[in-house]
PDB file as gemmi writes it, atoms N, CA and C in Angstrom:
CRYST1    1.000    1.000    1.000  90.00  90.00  90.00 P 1                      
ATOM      1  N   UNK A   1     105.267  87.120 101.267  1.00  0.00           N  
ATOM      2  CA  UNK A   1     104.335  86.619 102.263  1.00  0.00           C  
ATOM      3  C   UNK A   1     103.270  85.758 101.601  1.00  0.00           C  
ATOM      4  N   UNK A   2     102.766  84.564 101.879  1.00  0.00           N  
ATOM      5  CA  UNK A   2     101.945  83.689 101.543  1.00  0.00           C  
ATOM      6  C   UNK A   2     100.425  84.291 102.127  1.00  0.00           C  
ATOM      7  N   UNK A   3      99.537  84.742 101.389  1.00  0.00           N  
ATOM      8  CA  UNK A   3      98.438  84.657 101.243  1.00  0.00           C  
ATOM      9  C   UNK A   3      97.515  83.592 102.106  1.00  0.00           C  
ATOM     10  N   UNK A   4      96.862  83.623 103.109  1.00  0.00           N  
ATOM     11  CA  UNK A   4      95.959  82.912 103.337  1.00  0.00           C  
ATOM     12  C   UNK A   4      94.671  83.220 103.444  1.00  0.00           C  
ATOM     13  N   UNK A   5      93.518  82.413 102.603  1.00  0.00           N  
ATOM     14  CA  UNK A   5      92.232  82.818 102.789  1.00  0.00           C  
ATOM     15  C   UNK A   5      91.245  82.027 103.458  1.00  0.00           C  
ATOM     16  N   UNK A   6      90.379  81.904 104.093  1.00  0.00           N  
ATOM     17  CA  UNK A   6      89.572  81.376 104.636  1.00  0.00           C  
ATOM     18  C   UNK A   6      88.006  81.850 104.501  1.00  0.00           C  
ATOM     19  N   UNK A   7      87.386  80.975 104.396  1.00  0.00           N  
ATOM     20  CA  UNK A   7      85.643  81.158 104.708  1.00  0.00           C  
ATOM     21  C   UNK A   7      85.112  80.510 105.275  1.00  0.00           C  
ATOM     22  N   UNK A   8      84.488  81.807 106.476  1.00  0.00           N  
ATOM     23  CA  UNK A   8      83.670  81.241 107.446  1.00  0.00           C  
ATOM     24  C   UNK A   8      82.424  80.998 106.807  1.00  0.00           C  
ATOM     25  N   UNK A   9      81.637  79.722 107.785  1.00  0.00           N  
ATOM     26  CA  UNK A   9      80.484  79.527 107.462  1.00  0.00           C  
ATOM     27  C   UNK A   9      79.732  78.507 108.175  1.00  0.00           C  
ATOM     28  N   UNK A  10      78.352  78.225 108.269  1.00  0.00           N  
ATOM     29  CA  UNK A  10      77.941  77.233 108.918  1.00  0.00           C  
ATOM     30  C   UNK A  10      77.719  76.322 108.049  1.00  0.00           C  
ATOM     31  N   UNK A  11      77.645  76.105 106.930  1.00  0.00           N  
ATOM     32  CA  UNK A  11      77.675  75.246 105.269  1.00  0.00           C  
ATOM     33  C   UNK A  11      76.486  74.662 105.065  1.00  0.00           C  
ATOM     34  N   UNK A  12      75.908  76.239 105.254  1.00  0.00           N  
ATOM     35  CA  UNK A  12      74.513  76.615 104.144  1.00  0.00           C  
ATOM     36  C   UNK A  12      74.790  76.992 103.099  1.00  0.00           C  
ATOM     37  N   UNK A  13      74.116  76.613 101.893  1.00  0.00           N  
ATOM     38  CA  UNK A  13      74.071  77.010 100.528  1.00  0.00           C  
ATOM     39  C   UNK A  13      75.257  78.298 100.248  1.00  0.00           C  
ATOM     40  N   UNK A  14      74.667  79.632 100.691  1.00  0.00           N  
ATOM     41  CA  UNK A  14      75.481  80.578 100.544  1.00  0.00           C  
ATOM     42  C   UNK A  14      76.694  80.280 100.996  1.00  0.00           C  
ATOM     43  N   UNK A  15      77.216  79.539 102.052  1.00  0.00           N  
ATOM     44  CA  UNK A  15      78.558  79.459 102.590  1.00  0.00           C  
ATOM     45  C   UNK A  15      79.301  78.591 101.445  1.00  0.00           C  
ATOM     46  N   UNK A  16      78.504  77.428 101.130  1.00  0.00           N  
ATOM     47  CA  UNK A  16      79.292  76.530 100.260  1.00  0.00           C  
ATOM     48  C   UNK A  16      79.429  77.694  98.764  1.00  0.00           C  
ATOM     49  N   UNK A  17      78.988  77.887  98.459  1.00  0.00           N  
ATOM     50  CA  UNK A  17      78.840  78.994  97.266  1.00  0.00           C  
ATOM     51  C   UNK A  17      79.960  80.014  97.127  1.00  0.00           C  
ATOM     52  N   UNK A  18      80.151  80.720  98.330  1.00  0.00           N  
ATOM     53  CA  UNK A  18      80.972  81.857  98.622  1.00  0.00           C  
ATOM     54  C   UNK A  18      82.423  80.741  97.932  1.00  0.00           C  
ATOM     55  N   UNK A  19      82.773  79.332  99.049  1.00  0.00           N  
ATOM     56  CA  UNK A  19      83.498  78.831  98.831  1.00  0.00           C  
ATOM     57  C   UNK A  19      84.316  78.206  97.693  1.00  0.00           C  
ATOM     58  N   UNK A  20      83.263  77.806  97.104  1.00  0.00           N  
ATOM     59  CA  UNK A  20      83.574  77.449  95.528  1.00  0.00           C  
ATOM     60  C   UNK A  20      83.790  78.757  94.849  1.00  0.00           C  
ATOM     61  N   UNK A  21      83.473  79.978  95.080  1.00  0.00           N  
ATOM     62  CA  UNK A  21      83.862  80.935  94.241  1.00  0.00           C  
ATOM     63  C   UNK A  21      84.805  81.496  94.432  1.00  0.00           C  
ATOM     64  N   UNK A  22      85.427  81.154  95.932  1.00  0.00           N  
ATOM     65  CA  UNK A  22      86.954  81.810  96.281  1.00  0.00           C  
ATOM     66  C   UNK A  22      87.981  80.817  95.605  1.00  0.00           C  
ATOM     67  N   UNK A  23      87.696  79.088  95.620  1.00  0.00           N  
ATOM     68  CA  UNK A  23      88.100  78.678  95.154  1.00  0.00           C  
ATOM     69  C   UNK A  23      88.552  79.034  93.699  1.00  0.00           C  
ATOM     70  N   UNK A  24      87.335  79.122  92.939  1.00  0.00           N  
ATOM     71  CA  UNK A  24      87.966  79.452  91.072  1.00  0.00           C  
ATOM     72  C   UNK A  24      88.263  80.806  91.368  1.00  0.00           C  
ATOM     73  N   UNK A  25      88.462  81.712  91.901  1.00  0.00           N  
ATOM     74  CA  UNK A  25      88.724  83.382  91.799  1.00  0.00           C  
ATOM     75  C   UNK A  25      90.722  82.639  91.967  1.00  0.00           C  
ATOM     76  N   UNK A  26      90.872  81.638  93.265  1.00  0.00           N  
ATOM     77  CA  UNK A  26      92.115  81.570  93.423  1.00  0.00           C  
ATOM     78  C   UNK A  26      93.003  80.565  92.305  1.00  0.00           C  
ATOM     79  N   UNK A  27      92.121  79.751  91.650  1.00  0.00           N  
ATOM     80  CA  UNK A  27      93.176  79.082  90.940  1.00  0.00           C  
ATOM     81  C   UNK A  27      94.187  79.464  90.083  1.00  0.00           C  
ATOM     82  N   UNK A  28      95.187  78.507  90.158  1.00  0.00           N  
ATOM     83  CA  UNK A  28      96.516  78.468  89.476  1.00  0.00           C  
ATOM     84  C   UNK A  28      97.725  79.651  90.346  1.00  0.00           C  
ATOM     85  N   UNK A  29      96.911  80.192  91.595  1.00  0.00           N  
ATOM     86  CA  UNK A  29      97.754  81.072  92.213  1.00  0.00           C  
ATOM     87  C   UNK A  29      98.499  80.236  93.275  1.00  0.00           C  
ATOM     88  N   UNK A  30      98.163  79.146  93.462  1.00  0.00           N  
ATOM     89  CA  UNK A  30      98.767  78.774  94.390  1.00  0.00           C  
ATOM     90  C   UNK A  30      98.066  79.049  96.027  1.00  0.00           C  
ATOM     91  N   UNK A  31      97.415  79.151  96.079  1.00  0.00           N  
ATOM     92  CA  UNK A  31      96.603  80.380  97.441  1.00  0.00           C  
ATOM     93  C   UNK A  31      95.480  78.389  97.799  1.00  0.00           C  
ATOM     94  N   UNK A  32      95.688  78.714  99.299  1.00  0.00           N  
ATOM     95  CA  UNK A  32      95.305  77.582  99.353  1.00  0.00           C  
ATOM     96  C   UNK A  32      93.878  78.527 100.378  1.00  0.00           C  
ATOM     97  N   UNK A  33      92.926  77.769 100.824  1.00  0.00           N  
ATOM     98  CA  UNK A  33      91.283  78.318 100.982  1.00  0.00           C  
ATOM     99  C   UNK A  33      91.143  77.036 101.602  1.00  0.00           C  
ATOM    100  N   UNK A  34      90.627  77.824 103.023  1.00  0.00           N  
ATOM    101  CA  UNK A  34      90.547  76.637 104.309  1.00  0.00           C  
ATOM    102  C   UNK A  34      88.695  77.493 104.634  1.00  0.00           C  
ATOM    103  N   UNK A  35      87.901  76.362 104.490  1.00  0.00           N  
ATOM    104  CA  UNK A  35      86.616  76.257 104.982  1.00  0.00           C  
ATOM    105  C   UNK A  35      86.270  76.173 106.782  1.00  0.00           C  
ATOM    106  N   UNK A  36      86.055  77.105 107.027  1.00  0.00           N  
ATOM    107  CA  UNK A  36      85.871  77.189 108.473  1.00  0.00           C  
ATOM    108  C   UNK A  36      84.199  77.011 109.310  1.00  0.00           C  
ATOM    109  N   UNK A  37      84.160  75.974 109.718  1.00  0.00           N  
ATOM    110  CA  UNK A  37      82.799  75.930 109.958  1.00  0.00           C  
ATOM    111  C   UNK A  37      82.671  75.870 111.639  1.00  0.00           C  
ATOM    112  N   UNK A  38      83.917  75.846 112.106  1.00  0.00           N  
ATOM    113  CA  UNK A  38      83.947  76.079 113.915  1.00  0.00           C  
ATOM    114  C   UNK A  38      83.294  77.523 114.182  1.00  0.00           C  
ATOM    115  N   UNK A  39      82.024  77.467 115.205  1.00  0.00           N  
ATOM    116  CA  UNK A  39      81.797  78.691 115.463  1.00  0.00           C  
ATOM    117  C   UNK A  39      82.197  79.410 116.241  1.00  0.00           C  
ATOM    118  N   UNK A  40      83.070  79.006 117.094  1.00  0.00           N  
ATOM    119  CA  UNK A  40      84.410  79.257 118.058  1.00  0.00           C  
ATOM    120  C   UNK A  40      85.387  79.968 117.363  1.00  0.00           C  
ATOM    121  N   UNK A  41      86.482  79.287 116.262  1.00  0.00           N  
ATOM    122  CA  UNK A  41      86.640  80.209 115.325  1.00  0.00           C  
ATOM    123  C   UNK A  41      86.065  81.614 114.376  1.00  0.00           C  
ATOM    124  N   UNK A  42      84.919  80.791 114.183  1.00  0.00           N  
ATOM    125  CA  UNK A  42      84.052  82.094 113.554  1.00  0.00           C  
ATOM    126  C   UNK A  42      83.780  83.291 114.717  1.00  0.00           C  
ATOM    127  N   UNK A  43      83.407  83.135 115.731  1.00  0.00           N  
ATOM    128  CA  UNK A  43      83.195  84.281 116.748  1.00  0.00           C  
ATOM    129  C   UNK A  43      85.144  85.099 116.948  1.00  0.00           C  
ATOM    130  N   UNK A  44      85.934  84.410 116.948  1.00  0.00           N  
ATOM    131  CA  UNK A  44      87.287  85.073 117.252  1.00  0.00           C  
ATOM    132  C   UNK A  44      87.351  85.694 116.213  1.00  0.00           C  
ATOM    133  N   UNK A  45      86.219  86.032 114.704  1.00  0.00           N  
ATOM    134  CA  UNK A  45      86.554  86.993 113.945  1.00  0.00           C  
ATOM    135  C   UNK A  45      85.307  88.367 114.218  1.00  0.00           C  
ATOM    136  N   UNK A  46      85.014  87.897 114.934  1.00  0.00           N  
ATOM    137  CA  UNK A  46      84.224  89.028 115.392  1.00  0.00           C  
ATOM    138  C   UNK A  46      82.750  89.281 114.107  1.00  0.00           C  
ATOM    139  N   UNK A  47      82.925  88.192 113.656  1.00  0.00           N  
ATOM    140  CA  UNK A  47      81.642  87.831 112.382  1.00  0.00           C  
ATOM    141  C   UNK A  47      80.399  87.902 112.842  1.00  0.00           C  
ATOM    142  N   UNK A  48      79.291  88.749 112.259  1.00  0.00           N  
ATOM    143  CA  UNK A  48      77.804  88.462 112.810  1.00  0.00           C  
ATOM    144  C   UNK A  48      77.198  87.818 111.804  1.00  0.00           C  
ATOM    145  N   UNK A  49      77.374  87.547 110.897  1.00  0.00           N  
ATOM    146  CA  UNK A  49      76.689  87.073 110.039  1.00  0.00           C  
ATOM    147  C   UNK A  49      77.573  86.542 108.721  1.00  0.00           C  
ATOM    148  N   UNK A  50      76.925  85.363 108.582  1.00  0.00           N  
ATOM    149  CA  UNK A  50      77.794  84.327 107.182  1.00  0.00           C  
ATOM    150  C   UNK A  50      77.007  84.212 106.214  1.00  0.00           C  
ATOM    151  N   UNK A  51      78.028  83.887 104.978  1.00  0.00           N  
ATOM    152  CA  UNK A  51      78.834  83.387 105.134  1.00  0.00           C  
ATOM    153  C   UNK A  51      79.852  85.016 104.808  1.00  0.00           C  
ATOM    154  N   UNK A  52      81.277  84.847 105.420  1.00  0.00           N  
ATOM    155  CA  UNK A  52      82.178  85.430 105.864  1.00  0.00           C  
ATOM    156  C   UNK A  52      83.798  85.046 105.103  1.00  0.00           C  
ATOM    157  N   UNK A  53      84.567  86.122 104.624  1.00  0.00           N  
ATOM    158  CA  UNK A  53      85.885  85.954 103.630  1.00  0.00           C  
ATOM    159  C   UNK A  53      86.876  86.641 104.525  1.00  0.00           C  
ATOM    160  N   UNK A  54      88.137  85.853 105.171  1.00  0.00           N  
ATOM    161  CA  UNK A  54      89.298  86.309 105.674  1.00  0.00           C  
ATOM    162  C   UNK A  54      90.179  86.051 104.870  1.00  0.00           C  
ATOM    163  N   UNK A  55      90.892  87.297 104.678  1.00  0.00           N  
ATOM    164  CA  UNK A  55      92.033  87.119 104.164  1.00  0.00           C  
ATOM    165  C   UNK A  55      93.204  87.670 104.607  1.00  0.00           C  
ATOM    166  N   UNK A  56      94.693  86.875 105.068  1.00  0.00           N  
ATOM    167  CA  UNK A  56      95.322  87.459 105.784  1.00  0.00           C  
ATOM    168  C   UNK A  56      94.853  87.438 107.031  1.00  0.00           C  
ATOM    169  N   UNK A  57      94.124  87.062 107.705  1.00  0.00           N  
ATOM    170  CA  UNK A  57      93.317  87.233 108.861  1.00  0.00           C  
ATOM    171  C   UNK A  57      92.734  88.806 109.371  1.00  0.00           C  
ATOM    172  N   UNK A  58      92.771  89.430 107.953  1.00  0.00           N  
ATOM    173  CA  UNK A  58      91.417  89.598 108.105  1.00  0.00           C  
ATOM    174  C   UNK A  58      90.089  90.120 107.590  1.00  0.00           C  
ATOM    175  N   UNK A  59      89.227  90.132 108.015  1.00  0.00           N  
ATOM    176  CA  UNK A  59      87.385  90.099 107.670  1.00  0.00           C  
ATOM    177  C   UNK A  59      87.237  90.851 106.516  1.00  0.00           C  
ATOM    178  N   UNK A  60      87.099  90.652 105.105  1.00  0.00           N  
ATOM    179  CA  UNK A  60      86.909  91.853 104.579  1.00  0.00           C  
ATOM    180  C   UNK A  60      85.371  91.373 103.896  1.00  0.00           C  
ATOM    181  N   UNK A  61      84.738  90.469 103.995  1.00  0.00           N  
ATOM    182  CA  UNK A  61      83.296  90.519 103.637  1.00  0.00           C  
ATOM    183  C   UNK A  61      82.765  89.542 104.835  1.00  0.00           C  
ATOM    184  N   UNK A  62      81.380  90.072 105.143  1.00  0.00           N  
ATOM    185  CA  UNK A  62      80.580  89.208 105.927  1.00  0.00           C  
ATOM    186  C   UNK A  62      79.087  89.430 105.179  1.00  0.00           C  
ATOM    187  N   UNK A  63      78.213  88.213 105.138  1.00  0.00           N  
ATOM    188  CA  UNK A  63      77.134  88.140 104.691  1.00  0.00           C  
ATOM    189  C   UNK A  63      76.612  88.281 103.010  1.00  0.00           C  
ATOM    190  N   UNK A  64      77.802  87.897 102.631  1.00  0.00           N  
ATOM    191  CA  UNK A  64      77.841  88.274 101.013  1.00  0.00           C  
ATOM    192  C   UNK A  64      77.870  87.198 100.249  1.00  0.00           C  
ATOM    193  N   UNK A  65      77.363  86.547  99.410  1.00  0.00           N  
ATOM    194  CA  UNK A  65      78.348  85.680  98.164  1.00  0.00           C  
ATOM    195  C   UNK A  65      78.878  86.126  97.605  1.00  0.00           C  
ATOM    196  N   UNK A  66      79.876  86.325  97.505  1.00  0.00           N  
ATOM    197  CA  UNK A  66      80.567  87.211  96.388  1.00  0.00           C  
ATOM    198  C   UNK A  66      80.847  86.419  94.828  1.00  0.00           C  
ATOM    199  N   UNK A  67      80.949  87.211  93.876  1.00  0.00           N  
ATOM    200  CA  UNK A  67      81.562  86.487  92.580  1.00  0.00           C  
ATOM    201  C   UNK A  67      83.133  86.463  92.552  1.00  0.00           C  
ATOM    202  N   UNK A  68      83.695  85.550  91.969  1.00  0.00           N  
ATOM    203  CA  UNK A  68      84.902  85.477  91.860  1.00  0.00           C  
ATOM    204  C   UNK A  68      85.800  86.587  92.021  1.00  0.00           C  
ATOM    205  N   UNK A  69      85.531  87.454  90.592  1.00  0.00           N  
ATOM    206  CA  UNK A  69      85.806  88.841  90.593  1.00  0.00           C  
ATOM    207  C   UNK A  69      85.809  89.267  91.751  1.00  0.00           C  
ATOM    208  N   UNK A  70      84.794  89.273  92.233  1.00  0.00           N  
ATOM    209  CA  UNK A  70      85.068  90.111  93.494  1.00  0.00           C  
ATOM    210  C   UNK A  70      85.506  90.039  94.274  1.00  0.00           C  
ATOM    211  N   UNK A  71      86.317  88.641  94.691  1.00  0.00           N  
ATOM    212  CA  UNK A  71      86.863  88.102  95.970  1.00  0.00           C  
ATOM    213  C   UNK A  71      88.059  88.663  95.169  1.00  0.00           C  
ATOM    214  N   UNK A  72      88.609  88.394  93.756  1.00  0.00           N  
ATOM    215  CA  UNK A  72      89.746  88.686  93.011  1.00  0.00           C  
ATOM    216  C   UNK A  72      90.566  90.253  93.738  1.00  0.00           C  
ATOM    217  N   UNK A  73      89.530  91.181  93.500  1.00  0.00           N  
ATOM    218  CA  UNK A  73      89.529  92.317  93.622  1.00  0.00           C  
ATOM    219  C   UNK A  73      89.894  92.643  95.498  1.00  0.00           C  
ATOM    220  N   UNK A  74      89.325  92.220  96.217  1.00  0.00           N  
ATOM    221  CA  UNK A  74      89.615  92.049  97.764  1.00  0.00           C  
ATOM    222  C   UNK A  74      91.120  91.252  98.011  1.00  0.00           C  
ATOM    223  N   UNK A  75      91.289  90.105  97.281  1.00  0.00           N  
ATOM    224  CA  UNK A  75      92.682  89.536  97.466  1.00  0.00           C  
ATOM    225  C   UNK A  75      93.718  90.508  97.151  1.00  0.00           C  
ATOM    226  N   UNK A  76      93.093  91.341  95.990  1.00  0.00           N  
ATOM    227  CA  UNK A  76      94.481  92.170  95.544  1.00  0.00           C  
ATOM    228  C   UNK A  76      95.288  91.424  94.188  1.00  0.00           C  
ATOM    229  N   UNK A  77      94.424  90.711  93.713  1.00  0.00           N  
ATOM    230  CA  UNK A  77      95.972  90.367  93.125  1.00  0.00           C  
ATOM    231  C   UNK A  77      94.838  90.274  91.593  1.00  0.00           C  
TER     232      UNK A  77                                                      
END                                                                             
């Protein structure tokens, strides 16, 4: 099964941040990271607060930056 991750956000500082760090947590895996800034989308995850990490569709951090590592550790892999 192909991996998909996404981050919600309205692309404030923290959102862009989160993003770039899912980015280098995913390289060389192949895992592609789609930036979501529709808040239409963002509400169909039931998100209160960003910036926000789906994976697989679904929510496993809201309101966090996370470090690489740590998104590493949530992907599983």
């Amino acid at each position: 099964m192909k991996t998909t991750i996404k981050v919600l956000g309205s692309g404030c500082k923290a959102c862009h941040q989160l993003y770039d760090n899912t980015v280098k947590a995913v390289e060389g895996m192949g895992i592609e990271v789609e930036y979501v800034t529709d808040l239409q989308k963002i509400m169909e995850y039931g998100v209160m607060s960003m910036p926000a990490l789906v994976v697989n569709e679904n929510l496993v951090s809201s309101g966090k930056t996370l470090k690489p590592a740590e998104i590493m550790k949530l992907i599983g892999k």
